[in-house]
C-alpha positions in Angstrom: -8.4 -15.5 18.6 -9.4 -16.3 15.0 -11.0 -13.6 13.1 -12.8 -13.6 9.9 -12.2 -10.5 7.7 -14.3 -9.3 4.9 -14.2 -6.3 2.3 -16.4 -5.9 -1.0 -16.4 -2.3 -0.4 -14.3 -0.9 -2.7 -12.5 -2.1 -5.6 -11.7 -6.2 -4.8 -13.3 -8.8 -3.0 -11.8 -9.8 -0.4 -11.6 -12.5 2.5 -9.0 -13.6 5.1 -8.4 -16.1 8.3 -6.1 -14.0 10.8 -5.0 -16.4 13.6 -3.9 -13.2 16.2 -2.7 -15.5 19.2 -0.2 -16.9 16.2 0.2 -13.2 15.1 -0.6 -14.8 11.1 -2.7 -15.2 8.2 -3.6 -18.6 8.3 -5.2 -17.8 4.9 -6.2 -15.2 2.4 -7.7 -14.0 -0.9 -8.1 -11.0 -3.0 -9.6 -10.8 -6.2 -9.7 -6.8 -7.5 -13.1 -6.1 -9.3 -16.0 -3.4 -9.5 -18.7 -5.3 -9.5 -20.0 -8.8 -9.3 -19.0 -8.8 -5.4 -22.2 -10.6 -4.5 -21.2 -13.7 -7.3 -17.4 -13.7 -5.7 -17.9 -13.5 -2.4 -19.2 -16.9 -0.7 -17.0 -19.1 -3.3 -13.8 -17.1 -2.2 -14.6 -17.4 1.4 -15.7 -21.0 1.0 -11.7 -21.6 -0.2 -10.5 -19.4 2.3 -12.0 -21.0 5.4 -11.0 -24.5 3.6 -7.2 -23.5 3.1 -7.6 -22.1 6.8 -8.9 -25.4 7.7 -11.2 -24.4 10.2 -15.4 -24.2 10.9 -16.9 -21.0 10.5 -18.2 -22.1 14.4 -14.6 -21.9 15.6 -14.1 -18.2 14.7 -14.0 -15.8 17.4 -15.0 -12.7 15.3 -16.0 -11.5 12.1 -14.7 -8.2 10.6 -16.1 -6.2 7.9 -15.7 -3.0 6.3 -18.9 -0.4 6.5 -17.7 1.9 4.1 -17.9 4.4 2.7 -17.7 3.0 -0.8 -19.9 0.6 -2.9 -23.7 0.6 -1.9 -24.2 -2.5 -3.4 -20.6 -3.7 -2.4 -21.4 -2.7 1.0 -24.4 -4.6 1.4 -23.2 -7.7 0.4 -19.9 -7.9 2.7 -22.1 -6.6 5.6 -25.0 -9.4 4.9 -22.4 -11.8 5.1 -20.7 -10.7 7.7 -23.7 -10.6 9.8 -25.1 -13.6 8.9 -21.4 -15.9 9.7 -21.7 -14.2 12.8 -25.3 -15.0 13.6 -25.1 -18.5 12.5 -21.6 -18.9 14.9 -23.3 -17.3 17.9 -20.1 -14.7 17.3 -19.7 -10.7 17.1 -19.5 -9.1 13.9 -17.2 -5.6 14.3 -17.8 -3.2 11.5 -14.4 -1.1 10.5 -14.2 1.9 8.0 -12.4 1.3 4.7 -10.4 4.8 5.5 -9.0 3.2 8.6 -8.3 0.2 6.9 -6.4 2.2 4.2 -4.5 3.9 6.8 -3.5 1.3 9.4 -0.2 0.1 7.8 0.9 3.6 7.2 0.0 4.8 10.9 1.6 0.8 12.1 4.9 1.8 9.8 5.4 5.4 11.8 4.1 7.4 14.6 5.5 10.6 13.3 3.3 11.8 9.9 -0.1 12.5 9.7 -2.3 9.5 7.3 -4.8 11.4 5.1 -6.9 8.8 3.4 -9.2 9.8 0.3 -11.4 7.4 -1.7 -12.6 8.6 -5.3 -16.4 10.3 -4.2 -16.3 11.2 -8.2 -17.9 14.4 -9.2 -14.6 16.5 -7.5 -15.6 15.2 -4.3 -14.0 12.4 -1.7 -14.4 10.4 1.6 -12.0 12.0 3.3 -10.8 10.8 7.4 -7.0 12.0 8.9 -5.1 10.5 11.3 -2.3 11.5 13.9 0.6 10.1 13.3 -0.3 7.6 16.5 -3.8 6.9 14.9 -5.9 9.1 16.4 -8.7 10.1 14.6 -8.2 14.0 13.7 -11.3 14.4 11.2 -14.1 12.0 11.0 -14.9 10.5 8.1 -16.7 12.5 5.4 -17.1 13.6 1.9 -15.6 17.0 1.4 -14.8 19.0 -2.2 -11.5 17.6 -3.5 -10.2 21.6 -3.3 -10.8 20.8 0.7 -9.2 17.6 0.9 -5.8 19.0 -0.3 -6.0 22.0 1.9 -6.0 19.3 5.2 -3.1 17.3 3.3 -1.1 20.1 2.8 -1.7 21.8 6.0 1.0 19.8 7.3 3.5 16.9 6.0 1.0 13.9 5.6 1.1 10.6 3.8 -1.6 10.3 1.6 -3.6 6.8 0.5 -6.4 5.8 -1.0 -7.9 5.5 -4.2 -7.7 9.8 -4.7 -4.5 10.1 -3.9 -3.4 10.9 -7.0 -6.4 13.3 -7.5 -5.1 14.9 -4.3 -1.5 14.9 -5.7 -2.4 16.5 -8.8 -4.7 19.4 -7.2 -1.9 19.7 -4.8 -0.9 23.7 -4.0 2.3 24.7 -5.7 3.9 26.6 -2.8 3.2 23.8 -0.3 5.7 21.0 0.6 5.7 17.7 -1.3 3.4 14.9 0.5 5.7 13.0 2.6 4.1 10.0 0.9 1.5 9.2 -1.2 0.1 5.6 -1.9 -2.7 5.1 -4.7 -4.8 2.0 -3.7 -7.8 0.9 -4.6 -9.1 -1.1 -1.4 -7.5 -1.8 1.9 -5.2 -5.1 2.4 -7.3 -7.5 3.9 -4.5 -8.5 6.7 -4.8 -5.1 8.0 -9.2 -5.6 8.6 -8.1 -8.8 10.2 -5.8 -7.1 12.8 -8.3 -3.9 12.8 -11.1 -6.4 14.2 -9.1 -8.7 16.4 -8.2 -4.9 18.4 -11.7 -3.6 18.2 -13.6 -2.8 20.9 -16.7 -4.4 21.0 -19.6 -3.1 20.4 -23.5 -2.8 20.8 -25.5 -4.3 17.5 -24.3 -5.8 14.2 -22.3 -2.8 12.0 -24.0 -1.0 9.7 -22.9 0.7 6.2 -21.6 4.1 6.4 -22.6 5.7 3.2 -22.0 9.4 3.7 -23.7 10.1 0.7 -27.0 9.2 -0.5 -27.2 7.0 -3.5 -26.8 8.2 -7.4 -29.4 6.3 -9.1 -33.5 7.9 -8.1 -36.2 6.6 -8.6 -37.9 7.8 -12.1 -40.6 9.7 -11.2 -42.3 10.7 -13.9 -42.3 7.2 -15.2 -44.7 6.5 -12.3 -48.4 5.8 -13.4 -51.0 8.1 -11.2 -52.6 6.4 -9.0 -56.2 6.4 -8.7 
């Protein structure tokens, strides 16, 4: 199965070619940035699927990550994703950017809890834990910062993502240490590969997960009356 993996969520843009039969990478490429996603992304796939040497109508899936992180980051990888996959007469699978943060940690050992935390700002983060085994022990969801520690160190956990220091530092002082903690500012792009080739499918194209609604408003009072 060859998959097509895609993240602009977060902090990078990224694109890979995951050949799962082969159990490899065929090819891959990350560039970290904030913004400009929707300038970087179709030229970095383009030299992906060219170093991959393969059509876009031989993949067997597209994979992309639905957040939560960048509104306008999300948009773009999901567009994209969706479109490949219309245009290929493929499936596109939508995968969380938490889970993606945590699959090498809950592929490295069944035994510790994986807390992932992504920056929210404004003392708040999208939290989701993990069993050690990868089962899904709170959804995703933003939650105060103050709450996020209290479910890390409620038990020994790994912690990753892009608050784990933040986590770290508002950590209790009569708790145990974090049995590991991994600041990261966007999931590796192998792992959304391997995510969507052992997803489940799915009804309908993915959609972003925002879990918050956006910080810019429209200006209200700059509106003229209508009359």
């Amino acid at each position: 199965m060859l998959i097509l993996a895609i993240d602009c969520a977060l902090d990078a843009c990224s694109t890979a070619v995951l050949d799962s039969q082969a159990g490899a990478i065929v090819a891959s490429q990350s560039r970290i940035m904030t913004r400009g996603h929707a300038e970087a992304l179709m030229p970095l796939m383009a030299r992906v699927m060219d170093e991959a040497g393969i059509a876009f109508t031989r993949l067997d899936r597209v994979a992309v990550t639905v957040g939560p992180g960048s509104f306008t980051g999300l948009r773009v990888g999901i567009s994209a994703a969706r479109g490949i996959a219309l245009a290929a007469g493929k499936q596109a699978f939508g995968l969380t950017t938490l889970a993606g943060l945590a699959a090498p940690h809950i592929a490295a050992s069944e035994n510790t809890p994986v807390v992932a935390v992504i920056d929210a700002r404004h003392d708040h983060v999208y939290m989701q834990v993990f069993s050690g085994g990868g089962r899904t022990l709170v959804t995703p969801r933003i939650v105060p910062l103050a709450e996020a520690t209290r479910a890390a160190a409620g038990a020994p956990s790994r912690i990753v993502g892009s608050a784990a220091n933040l986590v770290l530092r508002a950590w209790p002082k009569d708790a145990a240490a974090p049995a590991l903690v991994e600041q990261r500012g966007a999931p590796d792009i192998a792992w959304i590969a391997r995510l969507g080739a052992a997803a489940a499918k799915t009804e309908g194209p993915p959609q972003p997960l925002y879990l918050r609604a956006p910080d810019a408003k429209p200006q209200d009072a700059a509106r003229l009356p209508r009359r």
